[in-house]
RONUKE-840580 format. One record per residue (C-alpha): residue in one letter; x, y, z. Coordinates in steps of 0.5 Angstrom, whole numbers, plus 500, padded with zeros to 3 digits. Each point is the difference from the previous one (the first is absolute). Example, Ala and Ser with C-alpha at 12.3 -4.5 7.8 and 13.67 -1.06 7.14 Angstrom:
% RONUKE-840580
PT, rest, xx, yy, zz
PT, A, 525, 491, 516
PT, S, 502, 507, 498
% end
This chain:
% RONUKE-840580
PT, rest, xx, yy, zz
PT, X, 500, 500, 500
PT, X, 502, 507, 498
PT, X, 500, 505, 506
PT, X, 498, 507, 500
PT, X, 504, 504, 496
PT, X, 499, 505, 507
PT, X, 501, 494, 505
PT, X, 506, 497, 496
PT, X, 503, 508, 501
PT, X, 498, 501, 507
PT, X, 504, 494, 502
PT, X, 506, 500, 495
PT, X, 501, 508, 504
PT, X, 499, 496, 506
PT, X, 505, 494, 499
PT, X, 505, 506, 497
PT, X, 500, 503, 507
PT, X, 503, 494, 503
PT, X, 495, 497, 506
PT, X, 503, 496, 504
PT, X, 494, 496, 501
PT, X, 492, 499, 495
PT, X, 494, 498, 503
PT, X, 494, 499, 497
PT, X, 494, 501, 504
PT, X, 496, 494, 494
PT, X, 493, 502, 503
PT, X, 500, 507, 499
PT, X, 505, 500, 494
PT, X, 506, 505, 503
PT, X, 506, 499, 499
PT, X, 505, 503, 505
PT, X, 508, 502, 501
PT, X, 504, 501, 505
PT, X, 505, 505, 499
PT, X, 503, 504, 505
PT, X, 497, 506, 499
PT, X, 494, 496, 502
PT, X, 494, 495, 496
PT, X, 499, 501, 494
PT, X, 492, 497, 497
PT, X, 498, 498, 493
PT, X, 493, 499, 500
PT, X, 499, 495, 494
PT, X, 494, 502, 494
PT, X, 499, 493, 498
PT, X, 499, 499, 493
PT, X, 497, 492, 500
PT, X, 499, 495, 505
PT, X, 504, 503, 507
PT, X, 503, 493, 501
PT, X, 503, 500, 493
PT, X, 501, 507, 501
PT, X, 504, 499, 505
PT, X, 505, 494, 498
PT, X, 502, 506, 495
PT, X, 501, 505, 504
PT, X, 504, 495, 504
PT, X, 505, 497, 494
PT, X, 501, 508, 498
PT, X, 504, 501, 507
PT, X, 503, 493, 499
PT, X, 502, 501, 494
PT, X, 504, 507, 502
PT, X, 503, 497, 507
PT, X, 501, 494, 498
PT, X, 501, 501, 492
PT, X, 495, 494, 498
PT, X, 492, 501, 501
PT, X, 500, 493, 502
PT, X, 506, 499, 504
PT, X, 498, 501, 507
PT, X, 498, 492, 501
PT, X, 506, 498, 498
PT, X, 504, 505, 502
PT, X, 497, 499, 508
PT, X, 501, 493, 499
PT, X, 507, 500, 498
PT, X, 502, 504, 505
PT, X, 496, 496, 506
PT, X, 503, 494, 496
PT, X, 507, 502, 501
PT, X, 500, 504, 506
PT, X, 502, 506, 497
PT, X, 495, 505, 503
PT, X, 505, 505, 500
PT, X, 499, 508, 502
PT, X, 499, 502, 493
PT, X, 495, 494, 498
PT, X, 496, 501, 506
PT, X, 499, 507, 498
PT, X, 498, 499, 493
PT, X, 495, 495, 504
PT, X, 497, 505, 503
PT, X, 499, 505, 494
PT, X, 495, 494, 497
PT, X, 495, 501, 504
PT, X, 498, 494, 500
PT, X, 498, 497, 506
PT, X, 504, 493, 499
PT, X, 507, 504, 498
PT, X, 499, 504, 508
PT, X, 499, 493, 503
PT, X, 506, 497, 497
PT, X, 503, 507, 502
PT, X, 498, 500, 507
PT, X, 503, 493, 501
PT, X, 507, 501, 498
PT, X, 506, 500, 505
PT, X, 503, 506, 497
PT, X, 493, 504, 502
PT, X, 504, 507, 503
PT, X, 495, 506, 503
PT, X, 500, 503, 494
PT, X, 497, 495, 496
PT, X, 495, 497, 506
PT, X, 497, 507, 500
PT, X, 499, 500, 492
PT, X, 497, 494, 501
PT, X, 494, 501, 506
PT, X, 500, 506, 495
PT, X, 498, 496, 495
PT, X, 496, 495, 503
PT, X, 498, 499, 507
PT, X, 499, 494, 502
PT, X, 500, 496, 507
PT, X, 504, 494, 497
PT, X, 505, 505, 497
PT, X, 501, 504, 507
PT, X, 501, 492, 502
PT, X, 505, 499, 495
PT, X, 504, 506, 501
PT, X, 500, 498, 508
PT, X, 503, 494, 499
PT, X, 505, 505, 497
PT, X, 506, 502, 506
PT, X, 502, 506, 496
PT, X, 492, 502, 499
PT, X, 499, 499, 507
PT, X, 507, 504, 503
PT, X, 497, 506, 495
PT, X, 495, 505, 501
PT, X, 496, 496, 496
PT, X, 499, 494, 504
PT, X, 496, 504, 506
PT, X, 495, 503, 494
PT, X, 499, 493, 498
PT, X, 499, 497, 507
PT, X, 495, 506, 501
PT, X, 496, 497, 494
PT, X, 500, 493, 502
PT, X, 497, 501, 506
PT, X, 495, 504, 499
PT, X, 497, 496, 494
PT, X, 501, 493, 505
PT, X, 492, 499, 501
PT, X, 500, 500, 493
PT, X, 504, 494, 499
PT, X, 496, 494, 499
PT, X, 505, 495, 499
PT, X, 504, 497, 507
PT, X, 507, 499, 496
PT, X, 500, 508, 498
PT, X, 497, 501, 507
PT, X, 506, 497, 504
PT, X, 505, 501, 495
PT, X, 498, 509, 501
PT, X, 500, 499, 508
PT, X, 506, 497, 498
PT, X, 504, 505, 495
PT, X, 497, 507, 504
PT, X, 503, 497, 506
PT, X, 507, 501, 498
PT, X, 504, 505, 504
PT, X, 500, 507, 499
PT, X, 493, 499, 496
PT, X, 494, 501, 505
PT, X, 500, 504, 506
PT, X, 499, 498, 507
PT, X, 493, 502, 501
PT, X, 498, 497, 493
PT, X, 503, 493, 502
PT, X, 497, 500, 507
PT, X, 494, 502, 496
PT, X, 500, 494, 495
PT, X, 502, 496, 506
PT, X, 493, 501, 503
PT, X, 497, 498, 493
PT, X, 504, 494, 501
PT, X, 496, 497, 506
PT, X, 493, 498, 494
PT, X, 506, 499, 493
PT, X, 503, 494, 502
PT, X, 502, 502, 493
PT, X, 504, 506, 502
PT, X, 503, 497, 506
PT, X, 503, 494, 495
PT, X, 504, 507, 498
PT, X, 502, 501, 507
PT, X, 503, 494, 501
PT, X, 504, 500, 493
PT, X, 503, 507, 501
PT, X, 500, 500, 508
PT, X, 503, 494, 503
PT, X, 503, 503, 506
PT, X, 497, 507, 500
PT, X, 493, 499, 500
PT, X, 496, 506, 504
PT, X, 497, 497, 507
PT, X, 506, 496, 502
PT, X, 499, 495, 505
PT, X, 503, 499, 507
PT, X, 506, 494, 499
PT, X, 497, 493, 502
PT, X, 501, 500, 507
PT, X, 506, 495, 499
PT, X, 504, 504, 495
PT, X, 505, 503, 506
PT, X, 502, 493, 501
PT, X, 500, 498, 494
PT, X, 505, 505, 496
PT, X, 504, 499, 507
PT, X, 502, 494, 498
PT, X, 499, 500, 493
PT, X, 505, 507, 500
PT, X, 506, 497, 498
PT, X, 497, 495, 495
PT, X, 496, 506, 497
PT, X, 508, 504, 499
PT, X, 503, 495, 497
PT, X, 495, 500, 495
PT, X, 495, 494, 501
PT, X, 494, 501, 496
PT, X, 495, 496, 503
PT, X, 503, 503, 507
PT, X, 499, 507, 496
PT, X, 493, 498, 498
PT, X, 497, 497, 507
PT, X, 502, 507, 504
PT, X, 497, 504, 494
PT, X, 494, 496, 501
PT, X, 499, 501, 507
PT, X, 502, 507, 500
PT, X, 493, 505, 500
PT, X, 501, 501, 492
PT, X, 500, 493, 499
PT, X, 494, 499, 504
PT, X, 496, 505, 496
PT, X, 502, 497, 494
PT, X, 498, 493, 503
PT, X, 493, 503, 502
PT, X, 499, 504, 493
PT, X, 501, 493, 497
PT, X, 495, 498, 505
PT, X, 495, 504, 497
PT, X, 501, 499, 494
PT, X, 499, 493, 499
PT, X, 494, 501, 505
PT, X, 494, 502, 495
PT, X, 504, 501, 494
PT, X, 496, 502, 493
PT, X, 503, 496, 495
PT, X, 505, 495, 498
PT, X, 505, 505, 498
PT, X, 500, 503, 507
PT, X, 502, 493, 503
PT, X, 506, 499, 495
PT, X, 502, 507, 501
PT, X, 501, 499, 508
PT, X, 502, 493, 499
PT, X, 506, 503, 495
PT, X, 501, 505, 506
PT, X, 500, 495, 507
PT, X, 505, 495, 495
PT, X, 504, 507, 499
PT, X, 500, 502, 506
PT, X, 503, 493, 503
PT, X, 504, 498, 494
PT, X, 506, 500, 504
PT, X, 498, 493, 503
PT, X, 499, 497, 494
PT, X, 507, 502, 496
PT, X, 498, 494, 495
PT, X, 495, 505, 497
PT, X, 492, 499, 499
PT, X, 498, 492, 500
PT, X, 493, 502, 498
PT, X, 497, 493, 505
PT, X, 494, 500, 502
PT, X, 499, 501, 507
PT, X, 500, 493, 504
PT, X, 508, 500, 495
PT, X, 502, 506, 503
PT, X, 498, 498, 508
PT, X, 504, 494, 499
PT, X, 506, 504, 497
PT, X, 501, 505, 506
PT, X, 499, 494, 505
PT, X, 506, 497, 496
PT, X, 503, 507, 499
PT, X, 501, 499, 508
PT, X, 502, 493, 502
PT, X, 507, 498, 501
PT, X, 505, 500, 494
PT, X, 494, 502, 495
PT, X, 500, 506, 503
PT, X, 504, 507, 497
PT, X, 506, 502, 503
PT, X, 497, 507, 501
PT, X, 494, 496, 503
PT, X, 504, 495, 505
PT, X, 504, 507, 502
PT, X, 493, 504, 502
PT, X, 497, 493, 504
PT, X, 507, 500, 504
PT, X, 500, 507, 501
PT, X, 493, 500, 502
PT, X, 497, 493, 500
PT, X, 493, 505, 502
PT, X, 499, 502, 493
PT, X, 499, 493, 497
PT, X, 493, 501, 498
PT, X, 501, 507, 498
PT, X, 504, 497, 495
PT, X, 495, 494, 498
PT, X, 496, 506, 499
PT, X, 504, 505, 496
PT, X, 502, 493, 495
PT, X, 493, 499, 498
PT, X, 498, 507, 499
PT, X, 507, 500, 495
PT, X, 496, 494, 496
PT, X, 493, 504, 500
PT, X, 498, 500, 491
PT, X, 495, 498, 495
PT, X, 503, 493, 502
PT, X, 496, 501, 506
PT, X, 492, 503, 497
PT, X, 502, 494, 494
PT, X, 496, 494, 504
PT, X, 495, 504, 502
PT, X, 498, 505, 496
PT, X, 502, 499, 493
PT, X, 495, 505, 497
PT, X, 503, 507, 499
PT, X, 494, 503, 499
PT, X, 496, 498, 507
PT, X, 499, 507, 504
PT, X, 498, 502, 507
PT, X, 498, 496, 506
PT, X, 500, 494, 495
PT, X, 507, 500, 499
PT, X, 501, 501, 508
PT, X, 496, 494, 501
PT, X, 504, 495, 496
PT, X, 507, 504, 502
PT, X, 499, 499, 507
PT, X, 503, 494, 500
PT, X, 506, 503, 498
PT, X, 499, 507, 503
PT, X, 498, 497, 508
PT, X, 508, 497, 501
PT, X, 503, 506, 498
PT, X, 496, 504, 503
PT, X, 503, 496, 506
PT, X, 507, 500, 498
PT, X, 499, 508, 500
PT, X, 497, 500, 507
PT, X, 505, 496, 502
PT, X, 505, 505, 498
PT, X, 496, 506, 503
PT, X, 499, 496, 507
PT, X, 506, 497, 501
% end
């Protein structure tokens, strides 16, 4: 389709200001460029159909930014392929005004400021915002804070539990959010197991609220000090357990794991409490259903079997030997577990809570047995 002789002049001065970013705005027929001296508009008077339309528009500021009308898909798909998103082409990206070429954009590790700030420009977007959270030099810039800002506040709106965990989680990186803001979410937390997921993915050991230690901490770091200095791992993971975070920690995953909404949540707390212990499980994720994992961490004590860092613990401090038990099987929790009793991924609510419990009740258990001593 031929273009408007008006329209195709309009964008031709356009694109000859150099703009650092096109967006068009499709449902009102606009284009718009940003250069530094503000946003410039082209408001389209289409000839034919608009989407037709559209496309030509489209293949024009292809053709004077890449030199070919039809080279944006193969452009972006070499690009991506090859992994050479560099300064340049992501600014050719971002001069498209295509929604996919910003999207390729935002998720390239050489994203600086300048270009995340053409890019939330050109599309503003929660996944674009995520994306650019998971970028260290964004979150580190002035950028970072303003992104947060638009993840948070657009959170009730997110309907899907992986975008609802994974923005807690991003927003919550340090320097981002505010303290009053985190508190704020934090008070949310208590009715979204979702939102509380998110805390214990980004905040482990400095969750809000923290607990007093179990009453037996005292002891116990007394007589594991020496164990913990020389750098014994379950040593350093039993004293974290029993401190007032670790406690909190315990707690939170408790919480979760009481009502949770969906398959999603358990897997993700799962995925948490298996982290968080991990060190007594050096060999890595067994993915055993439960009965496997509760025979493994009693042979994981019993004479020769058991760990040097394991058999250091128990004669430093033969108390913690039920601690350990614990700690092993929550270290093996995974979908290995939820498989035998639930292999529907798609059983919700207080259905899935019926069959999970099986499962749910001993390791609520084991977690009690941590938090109680």
């Amino acid at each position: 389709m031929i273009l408007a002789s008006e329209d195709s002049f309009r964008l031709n001065v356009l694109l000859a200001s150099k703009p650092k970013a096109i967006r068009i705005d499709e449902s009102k027929l606009i284009v718009y460029g940003l250069s530094e001296k503000g946003e410039a508009k082209v408001e389209l008077k289409p000839s034919g159909r608009p989407e037709q339309y559209l496309r030509a528009v489209k293949e024009l500021i292809s053709g004077h930014i890449l030199g070919s009308p039809g080279g944006y898909p193969v452009y972006l798909k070499r690009w991506t392929r090859m992994g050479q998103m560099r300064d340049k082409s992501l600014e050719q990206l971002l001069m498209l005004g295509e929604s996919e070429a910003v999207v390729a954009a935002v998720g390239s590790p050489g994203l600086t400021e300048e270009l995340g700030r053409r890019a939330w420009w050109a599309m503003e977007d929660a996944e674009n915002a995520r994306c650019m959270l998971r970028n260290p030099s964004i979150v580190a810039s002035s950028l970072g804070p303003e992104l947060a800002a638009y993840v948070l506040d657009y959170l009730p709106f997110e309907t899907e539990t992986d975008s609802q965990i994974s923005s807690v989680r991003l927003i919550l990186q340090p320097g981002l959010l505010e303290p009053d803001q985190v508190a704020d979410l934090w008070a949310k937390s208590g009715r979204k197991q979702t939102y509380l997921v998110g805390f214990l993915q980004a905040l482990p050991d400095t969750l809000p609220e923290p607990l007093p230690a179990r009453a037996d901490a005292g002891a116990c770091a007394v007589a594991l000090e020496p164990l913990r200095a020389a750098g014994n791992l379950v040593a350093q993971s039993l004293l974290r357990v029993l401190s007032g975070q670790g406690q909190r920690y315990l707690k939170t995953v408790a919480t979760v794991l009481y009502k949770p909404p969906n398959q999603d949540v358990v897997t993700a707390t799962f995925d948490c409490l298996r982290d968080y212990c991990a060190p007594l499980r050096p060999e890595g994720d067994p993915k055993l259903p439960l009965a496997q994992v509760e025979a493994d961490a009693e042979a994981c004590l019993t004479g020769k079997q058991a760990p040097a860092p394991v058999r250091e613990v128990l004669s430093a401090y033969p108390r913690a030997r039920e601690d350990i038990r614990a700690m092993r099987i929550l270290s093996g929790v995974g979908y290995g577990m939820i498989r035998p009793v639930l292999n529907d991924p798609t059983t919700l609510g207080s259905l899935m809570r019926r069959r999970l419990k099986p499962v749910v009740d001993p390791l609520q258990a084991q977690i009690e047995r941590l938090c109680d001593g």
